[in-house]
RODREN-633186 format. One record per residue (C-alpha): residue in one letter; z negated, x, y negated. Coordinates in steps of 0.25 Angstrom, whole numbers, padded with zeros to 4 digits, always signed. Layout:
BEGIN
AZXY
...
//
This chain:
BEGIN
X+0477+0187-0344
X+0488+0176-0345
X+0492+0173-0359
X+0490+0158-0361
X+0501+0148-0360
X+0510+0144-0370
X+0511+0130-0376
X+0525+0127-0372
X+0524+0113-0378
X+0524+0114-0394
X+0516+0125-0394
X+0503+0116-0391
X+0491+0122-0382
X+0486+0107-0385
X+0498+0104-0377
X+0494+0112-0365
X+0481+0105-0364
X+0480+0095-0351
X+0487+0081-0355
X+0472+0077-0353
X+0465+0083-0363
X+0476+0083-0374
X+0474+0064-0371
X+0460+0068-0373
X+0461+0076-0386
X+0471+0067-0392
X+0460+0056-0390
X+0448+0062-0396
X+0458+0065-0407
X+0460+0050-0409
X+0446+0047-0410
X+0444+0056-0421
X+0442+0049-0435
X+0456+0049-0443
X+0462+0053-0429
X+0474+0045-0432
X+0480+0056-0444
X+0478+0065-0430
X+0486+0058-0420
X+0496+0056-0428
X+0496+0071-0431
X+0497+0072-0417
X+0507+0065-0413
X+0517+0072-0422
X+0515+0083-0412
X+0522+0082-0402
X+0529+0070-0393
X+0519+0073-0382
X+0506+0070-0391
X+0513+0058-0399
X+0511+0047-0390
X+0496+0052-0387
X+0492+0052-0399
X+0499+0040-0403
X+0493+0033-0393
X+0480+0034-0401
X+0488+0033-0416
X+0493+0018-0413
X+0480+0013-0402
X+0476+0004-0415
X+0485-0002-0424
X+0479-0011-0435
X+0489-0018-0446
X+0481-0024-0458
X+0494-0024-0464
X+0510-0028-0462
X+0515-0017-0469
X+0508-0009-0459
X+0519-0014-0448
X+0530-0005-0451
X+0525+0008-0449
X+0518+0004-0435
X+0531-0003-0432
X+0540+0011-0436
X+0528+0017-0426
X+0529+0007-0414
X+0546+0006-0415
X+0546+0023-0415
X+0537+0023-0404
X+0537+0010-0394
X+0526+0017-0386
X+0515+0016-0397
X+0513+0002-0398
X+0509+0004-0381
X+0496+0013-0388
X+0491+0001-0396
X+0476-0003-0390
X+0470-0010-0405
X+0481-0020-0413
X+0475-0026-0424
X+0483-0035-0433
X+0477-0037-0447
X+0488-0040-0457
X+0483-0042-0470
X+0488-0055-0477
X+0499-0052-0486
X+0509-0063-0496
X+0522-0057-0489
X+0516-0056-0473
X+0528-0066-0469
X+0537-0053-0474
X+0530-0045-0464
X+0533-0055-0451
X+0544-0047-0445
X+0537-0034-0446
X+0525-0040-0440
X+0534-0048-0429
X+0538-0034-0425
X+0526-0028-0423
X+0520-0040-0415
X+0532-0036-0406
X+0525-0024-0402
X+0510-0030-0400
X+0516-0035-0385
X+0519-0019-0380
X+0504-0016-0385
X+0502-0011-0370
X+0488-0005-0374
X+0483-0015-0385
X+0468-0020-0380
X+0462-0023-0394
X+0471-0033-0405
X+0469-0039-0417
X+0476-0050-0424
X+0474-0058-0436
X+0483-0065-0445
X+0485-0060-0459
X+0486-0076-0464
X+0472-0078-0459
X+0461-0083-0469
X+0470-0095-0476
X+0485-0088-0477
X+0492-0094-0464
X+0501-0102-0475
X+0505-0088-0479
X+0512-0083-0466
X+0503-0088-0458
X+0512-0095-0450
X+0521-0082-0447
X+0509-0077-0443
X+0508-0087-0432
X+0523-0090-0428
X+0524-0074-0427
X+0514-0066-0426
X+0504-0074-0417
X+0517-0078-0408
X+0520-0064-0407
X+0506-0060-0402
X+0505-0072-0392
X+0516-0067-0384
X+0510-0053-0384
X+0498-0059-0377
X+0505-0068-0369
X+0514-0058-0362
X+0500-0051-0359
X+0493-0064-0356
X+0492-0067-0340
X+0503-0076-0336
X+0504-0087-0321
X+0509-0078-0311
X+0510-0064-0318
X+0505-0052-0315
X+0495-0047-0326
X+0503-0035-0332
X+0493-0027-0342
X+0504-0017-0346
X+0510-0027-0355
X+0509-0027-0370
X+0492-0032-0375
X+0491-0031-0360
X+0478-0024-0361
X+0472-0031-0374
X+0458-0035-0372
X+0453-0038-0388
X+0461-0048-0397
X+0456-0054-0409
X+0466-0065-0417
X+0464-0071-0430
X+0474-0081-0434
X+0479-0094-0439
X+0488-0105-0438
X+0503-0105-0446
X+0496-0115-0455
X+0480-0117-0453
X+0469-0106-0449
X+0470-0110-0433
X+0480-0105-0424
X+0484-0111-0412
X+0480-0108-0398
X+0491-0111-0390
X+0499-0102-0384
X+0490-0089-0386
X+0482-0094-0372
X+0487-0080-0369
X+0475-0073-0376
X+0468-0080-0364
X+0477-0075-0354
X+0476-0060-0357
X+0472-0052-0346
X+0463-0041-0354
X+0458-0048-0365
X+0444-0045-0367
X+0442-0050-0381
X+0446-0062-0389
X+0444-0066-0404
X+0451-0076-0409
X+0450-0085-0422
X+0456-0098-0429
X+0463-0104-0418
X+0466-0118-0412
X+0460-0121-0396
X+0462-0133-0396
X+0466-0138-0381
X+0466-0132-0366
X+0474-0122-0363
X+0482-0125-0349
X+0488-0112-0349
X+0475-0105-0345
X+0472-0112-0334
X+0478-0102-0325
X+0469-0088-0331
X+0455-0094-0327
X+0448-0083-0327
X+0457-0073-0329
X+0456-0065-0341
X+0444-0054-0345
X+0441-0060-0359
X+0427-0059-0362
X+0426-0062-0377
X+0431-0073-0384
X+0430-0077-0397
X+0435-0089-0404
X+0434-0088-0421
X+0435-0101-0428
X+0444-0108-0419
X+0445-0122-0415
X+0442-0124-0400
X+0442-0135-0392
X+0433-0135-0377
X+0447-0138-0370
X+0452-0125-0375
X+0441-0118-0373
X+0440-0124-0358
X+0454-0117-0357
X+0451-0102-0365
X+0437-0100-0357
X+0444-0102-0343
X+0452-0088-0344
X+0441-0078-0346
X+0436-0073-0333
X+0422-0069-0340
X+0422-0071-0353
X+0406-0065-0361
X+0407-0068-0374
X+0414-0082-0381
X+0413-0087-0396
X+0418-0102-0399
X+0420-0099-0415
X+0425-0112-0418
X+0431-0116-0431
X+0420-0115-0441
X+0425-0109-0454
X+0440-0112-0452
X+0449-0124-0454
X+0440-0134-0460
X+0452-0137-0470
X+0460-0142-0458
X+0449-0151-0450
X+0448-0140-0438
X+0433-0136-0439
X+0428-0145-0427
X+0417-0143-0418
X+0425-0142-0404
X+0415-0137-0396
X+0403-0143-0400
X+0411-0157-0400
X+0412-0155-0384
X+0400-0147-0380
X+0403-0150-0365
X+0417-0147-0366
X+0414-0133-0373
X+0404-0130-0362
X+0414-0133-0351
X+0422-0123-0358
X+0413-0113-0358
X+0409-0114-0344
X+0422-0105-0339
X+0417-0096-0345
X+0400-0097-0340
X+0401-0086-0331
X+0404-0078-0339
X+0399-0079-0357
X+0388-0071-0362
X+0388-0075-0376
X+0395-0089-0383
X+0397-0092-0398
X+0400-0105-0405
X+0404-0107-0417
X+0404-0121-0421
X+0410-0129-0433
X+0398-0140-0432
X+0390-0127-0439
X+0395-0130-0452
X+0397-0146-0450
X+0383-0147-0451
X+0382-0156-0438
X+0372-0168-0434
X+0369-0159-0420
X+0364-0170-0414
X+0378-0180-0416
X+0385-0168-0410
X+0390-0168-0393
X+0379-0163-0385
X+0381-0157-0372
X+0381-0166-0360
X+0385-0159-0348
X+0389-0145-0352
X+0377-0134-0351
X+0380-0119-0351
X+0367-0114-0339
X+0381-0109-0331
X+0382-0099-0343
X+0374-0088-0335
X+0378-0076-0344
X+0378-0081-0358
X+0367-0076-0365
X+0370-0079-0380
X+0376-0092-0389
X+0378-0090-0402
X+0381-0106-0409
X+0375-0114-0422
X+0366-0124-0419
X+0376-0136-0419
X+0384-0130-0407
X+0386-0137-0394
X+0379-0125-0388
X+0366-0124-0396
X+0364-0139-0395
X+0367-0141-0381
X+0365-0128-0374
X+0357-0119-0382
X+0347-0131-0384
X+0349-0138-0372
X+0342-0126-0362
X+0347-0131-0350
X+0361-0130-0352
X+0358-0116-0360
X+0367-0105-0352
X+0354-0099-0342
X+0352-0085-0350
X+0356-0087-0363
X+0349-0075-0371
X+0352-0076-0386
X+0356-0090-0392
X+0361-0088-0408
X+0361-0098-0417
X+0371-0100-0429
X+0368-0105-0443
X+0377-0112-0452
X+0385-0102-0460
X+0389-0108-0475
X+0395-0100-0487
X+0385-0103-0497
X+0370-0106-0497
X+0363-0118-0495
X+0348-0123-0489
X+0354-0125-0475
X+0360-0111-0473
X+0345-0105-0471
X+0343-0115-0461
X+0342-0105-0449
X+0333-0097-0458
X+0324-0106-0463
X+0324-0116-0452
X+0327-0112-0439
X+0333-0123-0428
X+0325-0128-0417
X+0321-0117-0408
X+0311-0126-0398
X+0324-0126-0389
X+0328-0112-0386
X+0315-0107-0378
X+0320-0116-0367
X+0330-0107-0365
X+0324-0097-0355
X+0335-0087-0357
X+0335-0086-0372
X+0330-0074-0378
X+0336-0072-0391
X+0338-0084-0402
X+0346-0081-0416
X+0348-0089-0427
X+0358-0084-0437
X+0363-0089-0450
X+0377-0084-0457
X+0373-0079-0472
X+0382-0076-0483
X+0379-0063-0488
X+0386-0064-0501
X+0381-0075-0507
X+0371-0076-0518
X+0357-0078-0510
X+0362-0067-0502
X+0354-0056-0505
X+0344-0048-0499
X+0331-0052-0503
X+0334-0067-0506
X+0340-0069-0489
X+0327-0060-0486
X+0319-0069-0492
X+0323-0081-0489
X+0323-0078-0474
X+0310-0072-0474
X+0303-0083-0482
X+0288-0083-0474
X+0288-0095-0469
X+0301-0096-0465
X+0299-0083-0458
X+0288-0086-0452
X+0293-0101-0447
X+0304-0093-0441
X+0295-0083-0434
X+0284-0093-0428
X+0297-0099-0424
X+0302-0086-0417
X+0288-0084-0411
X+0291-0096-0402
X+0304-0092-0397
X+0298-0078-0394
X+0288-0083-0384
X+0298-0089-0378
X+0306-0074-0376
X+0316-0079-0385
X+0319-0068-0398
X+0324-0078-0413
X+0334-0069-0421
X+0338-0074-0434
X+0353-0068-0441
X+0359-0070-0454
X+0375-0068-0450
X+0378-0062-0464
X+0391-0066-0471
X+0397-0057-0482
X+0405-0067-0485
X+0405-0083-0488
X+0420-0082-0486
X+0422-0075-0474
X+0423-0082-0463
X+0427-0083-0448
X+0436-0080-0443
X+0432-0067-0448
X+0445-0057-0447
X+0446-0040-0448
X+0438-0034-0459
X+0429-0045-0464
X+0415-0043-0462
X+0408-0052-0450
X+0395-0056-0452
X+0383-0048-0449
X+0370-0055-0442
X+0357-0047-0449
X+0345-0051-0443
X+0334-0060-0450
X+0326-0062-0442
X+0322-0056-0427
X+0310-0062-0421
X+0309-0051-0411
X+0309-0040-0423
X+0300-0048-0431
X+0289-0050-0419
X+0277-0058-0414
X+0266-0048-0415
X+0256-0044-0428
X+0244-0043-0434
X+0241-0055-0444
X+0230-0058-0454
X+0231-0071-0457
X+0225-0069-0474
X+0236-0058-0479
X+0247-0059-0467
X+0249-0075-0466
X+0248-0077-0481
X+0255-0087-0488
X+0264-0082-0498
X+0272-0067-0494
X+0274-0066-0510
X+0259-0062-0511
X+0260-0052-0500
X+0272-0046-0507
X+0263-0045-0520
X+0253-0040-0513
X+0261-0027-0507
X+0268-0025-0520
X+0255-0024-0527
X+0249-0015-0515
X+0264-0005-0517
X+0263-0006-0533
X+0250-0001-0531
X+0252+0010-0521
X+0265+0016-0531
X+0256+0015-0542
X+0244+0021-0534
X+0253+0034-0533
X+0258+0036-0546
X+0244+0037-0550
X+0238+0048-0542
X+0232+0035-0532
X+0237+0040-0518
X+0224+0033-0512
X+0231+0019-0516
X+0242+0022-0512
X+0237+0030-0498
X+0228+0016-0497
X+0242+0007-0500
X+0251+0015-0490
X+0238+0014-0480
X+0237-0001-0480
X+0253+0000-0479
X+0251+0008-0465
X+0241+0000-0460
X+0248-0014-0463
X+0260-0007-0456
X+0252+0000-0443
X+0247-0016-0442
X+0262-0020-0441
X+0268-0011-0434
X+0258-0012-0421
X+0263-0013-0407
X+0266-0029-0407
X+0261-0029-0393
X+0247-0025-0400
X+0249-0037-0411
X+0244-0051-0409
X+0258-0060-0406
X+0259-0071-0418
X+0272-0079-0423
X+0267-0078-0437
X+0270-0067-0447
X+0264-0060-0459
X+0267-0058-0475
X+0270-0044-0471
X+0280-0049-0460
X+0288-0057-0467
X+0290-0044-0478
X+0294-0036-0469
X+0303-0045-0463
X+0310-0049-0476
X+0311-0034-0480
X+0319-0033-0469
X+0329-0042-0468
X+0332-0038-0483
X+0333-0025-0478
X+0342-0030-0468
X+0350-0040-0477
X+0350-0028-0487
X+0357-0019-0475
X+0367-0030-0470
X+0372-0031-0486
X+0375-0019-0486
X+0381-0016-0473
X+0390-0030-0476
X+0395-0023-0489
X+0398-0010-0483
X+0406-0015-0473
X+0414-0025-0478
X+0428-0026-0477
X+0431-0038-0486
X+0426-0036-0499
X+0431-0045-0511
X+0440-0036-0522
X+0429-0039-0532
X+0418-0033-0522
X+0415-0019-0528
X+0407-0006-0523
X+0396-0011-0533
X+0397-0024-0527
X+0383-0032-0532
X+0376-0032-0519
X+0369-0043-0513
X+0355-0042-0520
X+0362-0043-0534
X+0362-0028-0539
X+0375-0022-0543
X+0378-0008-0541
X+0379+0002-0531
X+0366+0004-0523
X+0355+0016-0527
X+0353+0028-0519
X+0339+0034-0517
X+0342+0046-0527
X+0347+0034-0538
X+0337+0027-0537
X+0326+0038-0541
X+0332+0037-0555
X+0330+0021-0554
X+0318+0017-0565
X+0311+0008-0556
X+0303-0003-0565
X+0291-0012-0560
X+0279-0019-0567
X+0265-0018-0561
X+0261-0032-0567
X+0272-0039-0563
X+0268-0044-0549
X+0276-0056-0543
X+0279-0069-0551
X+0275-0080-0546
X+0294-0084-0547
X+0295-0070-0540
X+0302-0076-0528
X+0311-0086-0538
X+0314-0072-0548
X+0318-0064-0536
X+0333-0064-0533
X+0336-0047-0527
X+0329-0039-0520
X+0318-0036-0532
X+0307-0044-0521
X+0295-0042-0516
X+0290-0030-0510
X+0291-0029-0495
X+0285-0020-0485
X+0291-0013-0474
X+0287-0012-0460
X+0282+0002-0464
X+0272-0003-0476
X+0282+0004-0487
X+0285-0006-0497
X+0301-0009-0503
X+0300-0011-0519
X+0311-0021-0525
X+0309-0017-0539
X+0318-0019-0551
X+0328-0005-0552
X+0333-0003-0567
X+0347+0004-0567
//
């Protein structure tokens, strides 16, 4: 039997292996958790496993800070070849009193971003952004933003040349850029036409900048590039520079028009563009009718509270060309909810879900319920033959004051409101058309668009869901259509009091009677709806369940907010008071055995009940499997 072969390498058997299987290993090790400790422990090895296993240490680079700049400098000037590994660059440089000192250090770095042969995702956003441009905000600019457009542009296509991918960002296909001007929050648009030049660029975010005129240079690259999402965040755009940007895509899917809502007020820059020039804007969106699926606008007039019918209609623009796009997303006052959405027959021919924007404000006031209470006109939108899916949704504070479980479930489940909304709903649905209602839930008064890395987005959390909710049950018109749900909520307190008590004291016959009723009531409810009679109304038991719900929901969305964000005040604690007003941390099931539980038989409900009510201490309600939820008062 031959002996077996030797390493004559370092001594290594793992050398021996095939050159195939040792790339493989190497990459399973890299997506290992903690693998970078690993590959750099590797690449210590030896010089024939350094490059390989660099080539997966440096593939993302994120700089949330400037000092970080000299150790991945040392790195790129030891080793040329590792800047060519890099396929994510993110650039997310905290905002600091001395960042003009760090200008050189990061005009050297940028000098490496135009050999990034590999990069396909990259991230830019100004450290001066949010009010500090005065503050080397105009180095920024002058330097860094220069610096970055020659990048793209020597990867840009170009009259008469050859496309070349093997040049530096070559093979980008993300890019995402918040910045700013040297002195105001807008930057200027001209001279980065280039990020409409790019040959692979899939992806595009951009935010606070300035389009204010066409854009000759494009006029050559008519359809020439593969971006299919673009995203325009609080900028200022004009229909002539639209016209120009939509020309270049040769099929682009998904377009938002976010223009300047929350930004530049202080300098006379929030104007409605597009709305002002309805035609125009549509003219502008034809280039790309072959091709959109979903459009978004964003519009200023949302927060002007406009006269809609003072505002330009549209007179010869109509979007029945766009044969693919199957969602718009707008606020009522938008060019393209008053003359296309209402206007059927110059709706695009299979639009399927049309979303409608409330106004978001920063506090409360009567109005900001409006979509809640008082939902707009609907008789126009079964004309549309295509549309199957309607949503309404209205921004929310979370943090405010009202903002608490029971009150916001409360409110938006108020009978006759719900059951306004629901007869309301019934029409739509026998017309195949599904109403959504959302709450997009703010954290945060202060936080606005553009929203830059690590602050919380908003969350949509589901009110209301006309499909869920359904048009088929059982009523009976003297217990189920009552007037007032406070008495059915007595009624099923009374009915749980009297079962708890029934089995302390040796009664199980109530309480086998109590939780008997309970399963019928529920066998009742849950039959097949195809067996129930189809009605638009709904009962006292209904309107329960769906409040419980929602608080349940709201209840869930609070807490997945607080555990998730990233940008937490320095007075914000682990024992943070939560939303519903109790301080503390939260009770487990074994805690809460030793919790003296205190409630008085004789009390009932007061006739100021609803007034004295202010957490979650509410009225009983009951799930859709018959068990009952007590709110009672917990002494510590």
């Amino acid at each position: 039997m031959a002996e077996p072969v030797q390493s004559t390498r370092l001594g290594s058997r793992f050398l021996e292996l095939p050159a195939e299987l040792v790339v493989e290993i190497v990459a399973q090790v890299a997506n290992l958790e903690h693998a970078r400790k690993s590959l750099c422990a590797l690449a210590q090895t030896c010089r024939y496993l350094q490059p390989l296993a660099e080539s997966y240490i440096y593939t993302t680079i994120e700089l949330f800070e400037t000092d970080d700049l000299l150790a991945i400098l040392d790195a790129f000037n030891s080793r040329p070849a590792r800047v060519e590994t890099i396929h994510t660059l993110k650039i997310l440089y905290k905002f600091r009193d001395n960042l003009d000192d760090t200008v050189v250090d990061r005009g050297r770095f940028n000098n490496h971003v135009v050999n990034m042969k590999a990069l396909k995702e990259w991230h830019i956003e100004s450290p001066c952004d949010n009010y500090n441009w005065n503050r080397g905000g105009a180095l920024w600019v002058r330097s860094d933003m220069e610096a970055f457009r020659h990048a793209l542009e020597a990867a840009s296509l170009h009259v008469g040349d050859m496309l070349n991918e093997e040049v530096g960002l070559g093979k980008l296909e993300k890019l995402i850029v918040h910045s700013h001007g040297p002195d105001s929050d807008f930057w200027d648009f001209d001279g980065f036409d280039c990020l409409f030049r790019h040959p692979r660029l899939h992806y595009l975010h951009i935010s606070s900048v300035i389009l204010g005129s066409t854009l000759p240079a494009l006029e050559p690259f008519s359809r020439a590039t593969p971006l299919s999402t673009l995203v325009f965040d609080e900028c200022i755009i004009k229909p002539e520079a639209l016209d120009s940007l939509l020309r270049t895509p040769k099929g682009l899917k998904h377009l938002v028009l976010g223009e300047c809502v929350w930004n530049g007020w202080r300098e006379g820059r929030c104007v409605a563009n597009l709305s002002s020039s309805p035609d125009a804007t549509i003219r502008a969106l034809s280039h790309v009718a072959h091709s959109l699926k979903s459009l978004t606008h964003l519009d200023p007039l949302e927060r002007l509270h406009p006269d809609t019918s003072r505002l330009p209609h549209v007179k010869e623009g109509s979007m029945r060309t766009f044969d693919r796009l199957e969602t718009i997303e707008c606020a009522p006052c938008s060019f393209l909810h008053r003359g296309i959405i209402l206007t059927p027959h110059c709706a695009p021919p299979n639009i399927m879900c049309v979303r409608v924007r409330g106004r978001r404000q920063r506090v409360w006031d009567e109005e900001m319920g409006a979509f809640f209470d008082e939902l707009p006109d609907t008789a126009q939108y079964p004309y549309i033959s295509s549309l199957k899916r309607l949503e309404f949704v209205q921004p929310v504070n979370m943090n405010a004051e009202y903002f608490t479980a029971f009150r916001m479930s409360s409110y938006l489940c108020q009978p006759e409101q719900l059951r306004e909304r629901h007869a309301q709903a019934y029409k739509l649905w026998k017309h195949g058309i599904t109403t959504v209602l959302y709450a997009e839930v703010h954290r945060k008064s202060s936080l606005i668009p553009p929203y830059l890395y690590g602050e919380q987005t908003p969350r949509l959390l589901s009110i209301y869901d006309a499909e869920d909710v359904g048009f088929h049950r059982k009523l009976d018109p003297d217990t189920d259509m009552a007037p007032s749900i406070l008495l059915e909520n007595q009624s099923v307190f009374k009915r749980m009091v009297a079962a708890v008590i029934a089995s302390h004291n040796d009664h199980p016959h109530e309480l086998d009677h109590a939780t008997a009723s309970s399963e019928k009531s529920n066998e009742e409810n849950t039959a097949k709806p195809d067996d129930l009679p189809e009605t638009d109304q709904l009962s006292n038991d209904d309107i329960l369940r769906l409040k419980n719900e929602l608080r349940r929901r709201i209840q869930r969305c609070q807490a997945e907010m607080r555990a998730t964000v990233s940008d937490l005040d320095d007075s914000e604690t682990d024992t943070e008071t939560d939303s519903d007003g109790y301080g503390g941390p939260l009770l487990t099931m074994d805690e809460f055995s030793d919790v003296e539980i205190e409630f008085d038989l004789d009390d009932g409900f007061d006739e100021g009940f609803e007034e004295s009510v202010d957490t979650d201490e509410d009225l009983d309600e009951m799930d859709e499997d018959g068990s009952v939820d007590l709110d009672v008062e917990v002494n510590w």
